[in-house]
Every structure is written in C-alpha cells, then in structure tokens.
C-alpha positions in Angstrom: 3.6 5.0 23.1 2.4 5.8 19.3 -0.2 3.2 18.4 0.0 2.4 14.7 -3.4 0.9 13.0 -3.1 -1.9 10.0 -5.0 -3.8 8.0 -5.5 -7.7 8.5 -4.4 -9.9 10.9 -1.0 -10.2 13.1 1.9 -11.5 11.1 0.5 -10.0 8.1 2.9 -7.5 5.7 0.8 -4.5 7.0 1.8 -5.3 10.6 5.7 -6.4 9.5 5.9 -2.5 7.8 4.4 -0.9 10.6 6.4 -2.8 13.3 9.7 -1.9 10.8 8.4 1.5 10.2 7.8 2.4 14.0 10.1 0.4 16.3 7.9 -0.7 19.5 5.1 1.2 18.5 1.9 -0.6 19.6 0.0 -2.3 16.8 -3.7 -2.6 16.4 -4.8 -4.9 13.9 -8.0 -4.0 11.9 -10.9 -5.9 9.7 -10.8 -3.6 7.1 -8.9 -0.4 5.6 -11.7 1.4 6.6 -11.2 0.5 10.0 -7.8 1.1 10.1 -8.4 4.8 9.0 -11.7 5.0 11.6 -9.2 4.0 14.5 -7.3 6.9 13.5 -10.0 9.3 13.4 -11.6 8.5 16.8 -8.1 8.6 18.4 -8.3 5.1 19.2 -4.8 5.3 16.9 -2.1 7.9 16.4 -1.3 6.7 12.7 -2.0 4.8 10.1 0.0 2.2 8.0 -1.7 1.7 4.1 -0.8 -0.3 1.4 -1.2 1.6 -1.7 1.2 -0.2 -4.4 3.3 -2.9 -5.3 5.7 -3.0 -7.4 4.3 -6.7 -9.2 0.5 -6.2 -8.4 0.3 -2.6 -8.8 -2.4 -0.7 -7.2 -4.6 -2.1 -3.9 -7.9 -2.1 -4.7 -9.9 0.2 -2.8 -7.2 2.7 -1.7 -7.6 5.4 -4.3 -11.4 5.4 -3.3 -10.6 6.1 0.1 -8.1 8.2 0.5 -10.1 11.6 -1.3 -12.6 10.9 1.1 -10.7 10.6 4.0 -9.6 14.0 5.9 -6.9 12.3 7.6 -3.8 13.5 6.0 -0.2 11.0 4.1 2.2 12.2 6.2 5.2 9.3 5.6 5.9 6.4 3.0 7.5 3.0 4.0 8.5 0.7 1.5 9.1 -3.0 2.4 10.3 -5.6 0.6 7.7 -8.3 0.7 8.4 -12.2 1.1 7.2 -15.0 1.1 7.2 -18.0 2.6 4.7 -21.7 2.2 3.9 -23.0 5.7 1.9 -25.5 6.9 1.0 -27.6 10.1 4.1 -29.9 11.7 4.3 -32.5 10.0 3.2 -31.4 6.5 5.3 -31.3 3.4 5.5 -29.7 0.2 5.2 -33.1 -1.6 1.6 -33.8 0.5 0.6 -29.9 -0.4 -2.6 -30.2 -2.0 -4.2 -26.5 -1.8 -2.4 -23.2 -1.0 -4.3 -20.3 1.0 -3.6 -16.7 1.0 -4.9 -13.2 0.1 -5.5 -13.2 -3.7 -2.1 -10.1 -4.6 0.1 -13.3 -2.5 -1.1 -15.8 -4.5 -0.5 -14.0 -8.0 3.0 -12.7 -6.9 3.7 -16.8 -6.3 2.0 -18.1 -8.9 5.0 -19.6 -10.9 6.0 -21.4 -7.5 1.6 -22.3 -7.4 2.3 -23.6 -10.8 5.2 -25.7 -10.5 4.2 -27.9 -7.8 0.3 -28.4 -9.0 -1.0 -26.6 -6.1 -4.6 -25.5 -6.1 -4.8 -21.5 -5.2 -7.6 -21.1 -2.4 -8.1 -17.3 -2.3 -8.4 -16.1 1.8 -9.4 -12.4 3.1 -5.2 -11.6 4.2 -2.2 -13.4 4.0 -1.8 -13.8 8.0 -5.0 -14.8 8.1 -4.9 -17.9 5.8 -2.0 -18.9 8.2 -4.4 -18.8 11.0 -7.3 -20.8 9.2 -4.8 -23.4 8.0 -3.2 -24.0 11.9 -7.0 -24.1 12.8 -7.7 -26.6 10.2 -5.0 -28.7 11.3 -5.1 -30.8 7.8 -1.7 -31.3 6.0 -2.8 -31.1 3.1 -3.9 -27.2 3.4 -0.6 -24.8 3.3 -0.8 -20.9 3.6 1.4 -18.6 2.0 2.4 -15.6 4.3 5.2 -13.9 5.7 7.4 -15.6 7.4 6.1 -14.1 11.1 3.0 -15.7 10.5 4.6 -19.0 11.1 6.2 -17.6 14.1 2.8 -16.7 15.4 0.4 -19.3 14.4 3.1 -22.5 15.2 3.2 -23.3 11.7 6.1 -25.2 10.3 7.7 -22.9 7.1 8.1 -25.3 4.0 9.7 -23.0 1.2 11.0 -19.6 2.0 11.1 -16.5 -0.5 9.0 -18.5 -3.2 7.9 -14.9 -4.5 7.9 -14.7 -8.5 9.6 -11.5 -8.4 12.8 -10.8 -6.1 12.3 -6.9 -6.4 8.5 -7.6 -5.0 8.4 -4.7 -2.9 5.1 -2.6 -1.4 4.5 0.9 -0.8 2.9 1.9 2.1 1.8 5.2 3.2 1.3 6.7 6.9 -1.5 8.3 7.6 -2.4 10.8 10.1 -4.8 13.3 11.7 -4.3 16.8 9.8 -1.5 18.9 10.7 0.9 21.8 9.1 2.8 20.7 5.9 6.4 20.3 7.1 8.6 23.1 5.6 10.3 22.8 2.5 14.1 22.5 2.7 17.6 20.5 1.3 15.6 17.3 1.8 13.6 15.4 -0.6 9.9 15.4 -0.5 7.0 14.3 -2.3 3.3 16.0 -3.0 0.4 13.7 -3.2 -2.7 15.2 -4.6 -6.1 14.4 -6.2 -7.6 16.5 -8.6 -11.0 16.6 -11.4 -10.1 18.5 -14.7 -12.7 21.1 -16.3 -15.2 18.7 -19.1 -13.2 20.8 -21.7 -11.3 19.1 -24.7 -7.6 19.0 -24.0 -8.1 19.3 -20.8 -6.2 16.9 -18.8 -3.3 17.7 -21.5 -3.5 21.6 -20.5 -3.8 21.3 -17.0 -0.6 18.3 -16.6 1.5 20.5 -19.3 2.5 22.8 -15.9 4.5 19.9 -14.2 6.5 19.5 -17.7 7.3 23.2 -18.5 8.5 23.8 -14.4 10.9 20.2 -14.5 8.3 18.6 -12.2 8.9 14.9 -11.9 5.5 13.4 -12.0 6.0 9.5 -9.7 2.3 8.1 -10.3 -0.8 9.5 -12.4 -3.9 7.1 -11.9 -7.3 7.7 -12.8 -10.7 6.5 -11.8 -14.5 7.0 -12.4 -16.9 9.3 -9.9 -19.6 8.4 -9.2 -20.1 5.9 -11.8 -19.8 8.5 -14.3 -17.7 8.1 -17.3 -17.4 11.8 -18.1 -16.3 12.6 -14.5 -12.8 11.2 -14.1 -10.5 11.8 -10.8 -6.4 11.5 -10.8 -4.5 10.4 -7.9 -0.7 11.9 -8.2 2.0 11.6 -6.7 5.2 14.2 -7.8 8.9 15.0 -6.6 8.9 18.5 -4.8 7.4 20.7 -2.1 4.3 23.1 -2.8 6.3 26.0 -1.5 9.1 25.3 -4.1 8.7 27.5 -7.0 8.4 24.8 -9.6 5.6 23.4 -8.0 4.3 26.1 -6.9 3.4 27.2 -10.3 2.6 23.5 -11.5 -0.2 23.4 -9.1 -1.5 27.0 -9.6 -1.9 25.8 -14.0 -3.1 22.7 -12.4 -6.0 24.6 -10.6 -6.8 27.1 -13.0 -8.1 24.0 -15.6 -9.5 21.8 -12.9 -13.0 21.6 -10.9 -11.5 20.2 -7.8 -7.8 19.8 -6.2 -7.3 18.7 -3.0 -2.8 18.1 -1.5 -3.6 14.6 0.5 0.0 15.0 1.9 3.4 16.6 1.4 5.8 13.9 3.3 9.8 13.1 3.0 10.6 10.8 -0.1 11.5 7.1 1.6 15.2 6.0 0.4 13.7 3.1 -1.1 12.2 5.6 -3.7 15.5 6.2 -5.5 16.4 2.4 -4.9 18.8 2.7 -1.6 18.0 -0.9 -0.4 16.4 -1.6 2.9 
C-alpha cells in the first residue's frame, strides 16, 4: 500500500488532497515540509503531497526554496478546492466566539467572515492543528477554523460551514517522488516544471524567455527569488504547457540554456483537469 507523506496534522487540507488524490493510500503526517520530503527520501514514504499555490494566497512560503534543492522529483499535481468551516467545543456558539485559531493563509482567506463577527485572529502552526489545541483547551470562547474533517476528528462541534472569502479558493498541490524516467510525450496534456539562473548579462532574462514566445509555449507560472541573499543572483521557478520531447519545447529550453548559468526540469507530469477549470 503506497504511503503518501503531508504536511501538518490529521484533518488538515494536506491530508484531505492526499487522501482524495490517492484513495486508501496510507497517510503519514509530518512536522514540517521538510519532513515530508525527508520521509520520502529515506523510503519511509513512497510520495509526497505539497502545497505550492493557492489561488487567493498565492505562493506557500518556503516551497520555491525547497524544491531546487531537493532531488526528489514533481511527478503529479492535485488541485482541491479548499473550505472552510468555524468549529468549536459542544456547546460553544458563534455569538460566545471570542478568538478564532488557525494557520495564518486560513485566516486571511476568512478574513471578511473574521471581520464581521469581531473575532480576534490567533495565528496557529496548521489549520488541523488549531482544531486540536482548541478541543484541548476546552474553552468556548476559543473556535478553530479548519476543514471540516478536523471536526470529525477532534469531536468538535462545526459552527459555520464554507465561511471562505473566496468560493473559487482552490490549492495546488504537487506529488513528489523519488527520481524516475520522464513519462513519454503523447495525445495527453502535460506540464514542464523547471528552475533556471540567467547569465548577469543585460537583457538577459528577456533573451533567454523570448524562446517560449517565438515556439507558442504557454508559460502557467514565472516566479523569481534571491540566492543566496544576493540581489544580482536571481532564480525562476516555471511552470509551462508541453513535454521536453515536443518540438516547441524542445527548442524553448535549448534558447533557454544557451543564456542561462543553471537549468534544472524538476518534473514533467500530466496537467490536472482542474488546470483548464473542469471542476472537481
């Protein structure tokens, strides 16, 4: 049975996309992202389930540091729609709410719902987490925002359900595994996720991108962070529509190289129906 490492605690969205991803896969819950991608790497984990965007918070912090430094290789996306739910101890209400607990992306994608009914934001390390602390407290007054599992699993008592700002709040995860052959291109749809460092040469970046526009490459995310703490040595994390062994690609990535100091394919995976907006 495939066990599939995650981030946080049960009932949190990391386990929900991993238990909806992989269908009675075995879940090991982890401290930290880089646990989850150590469990994978000493075997003590077949795969790995990542958050790497949402569609209101953007990025997760951390993940574009990690992933060029991990060999371990994106072989899958999942996207799940994420909701919400307030919860509290039996016997609590909304009305008696005082402060709200969850992981600081849940609180900001509730915060009109925060707002409305003067609830102090209390910020906790993961959503499922929060749930946990508040059953532990045992004090109505304390309410966790989580997924609704969480209430399943910590006997909480759900108060207000989908109280998300945004209804389209959805996160992207990606799978990842040890390294293994590229699957081969073919009438499916797939997508190249790479990291690269242009040449310090003026119009650099603008030279070594101008490949994806003149070979029709659809480029899905271009993000861009320091090195080392250097502000002169800038890294891209992209994500584009296509295989490697596609000829428009193929030739994108060979201009790429030719102005860049480092490129490195972190995964060339299936594109998730949720990516062209099939709903889940």
């Amino acid at each position: 049975m495939t066990t599939v490492a995650y981030q946080g605690e049960p009932g949190a969205n990391s386990h929900m996309a991993a238990l909806e991803a992989f269908p009675g896969a075995r879940t090991l819950a982890c401290a930290t992202f880089e646990d989850a991608f150590g469990a994978v790497g000493s075997g003590a984990a077949e795969l790995a389930m990542i958050p790497i965007d949402n569609s209101v918070a953007g990025r997760v912090a951390d993940i574009h540091v990690l992933l060029p430094d991990t060999s371990l290789q994106i072989i899958a996306e999942h996207f799940l729609r994420i909701r919400f739910s307030l919860m509290g101890v039996p016997g609590s209400t909304l009305e008696g709410a005082r402060e709200v607990h969850s992981h600081v992306h849940a609180l900001a994608q509730c915060r009109g719902f925060i707002r409305a009914h003067g609830l102090r934001p209390v910020v906790a390390g993961d959503t499922a987490g929060s749930a946990r602390e508040v059953a532990e407290a045992g004090d109505p007054a304390r309410v966790s925002i989580a997924p609704p599992l969480a209430a399943e699993r910590y006997g909480l008592t759900v108060l207000a359900e989908d109280i998300e700002d945004e209804k389209h709040n959805t996160t992207r995860f990606v799978v990842l595994a040890p390294p293994r052959p590229f699957p081969e291109a073919g009438s499916e749809q797939f997508v190249t996720s790479f990291v690269f460092r242009v040449r310090n040469l003026p119009a650099a970046l603008y030279k070594a991108l101008g490949g994806f526009a003149t070979n029709g490459v659809n480029m899905t995310r271009l993000e861009s962070y320091m090195v080392g703490g250097r502000f002169a040595a800038t890294m891209f994390m992209v994500d584009v529509e296509g295989h490697p062994d596609e000829p428009p690609l193929a030739r994108a990535l060979e201009e790429l190289a030719f102005f860049s100091e480092e490129l490195r394919i972190l995964g060339v995976f299936p594109a998730h129906p949720r990516r062209f907006g099939a709903q889940p």
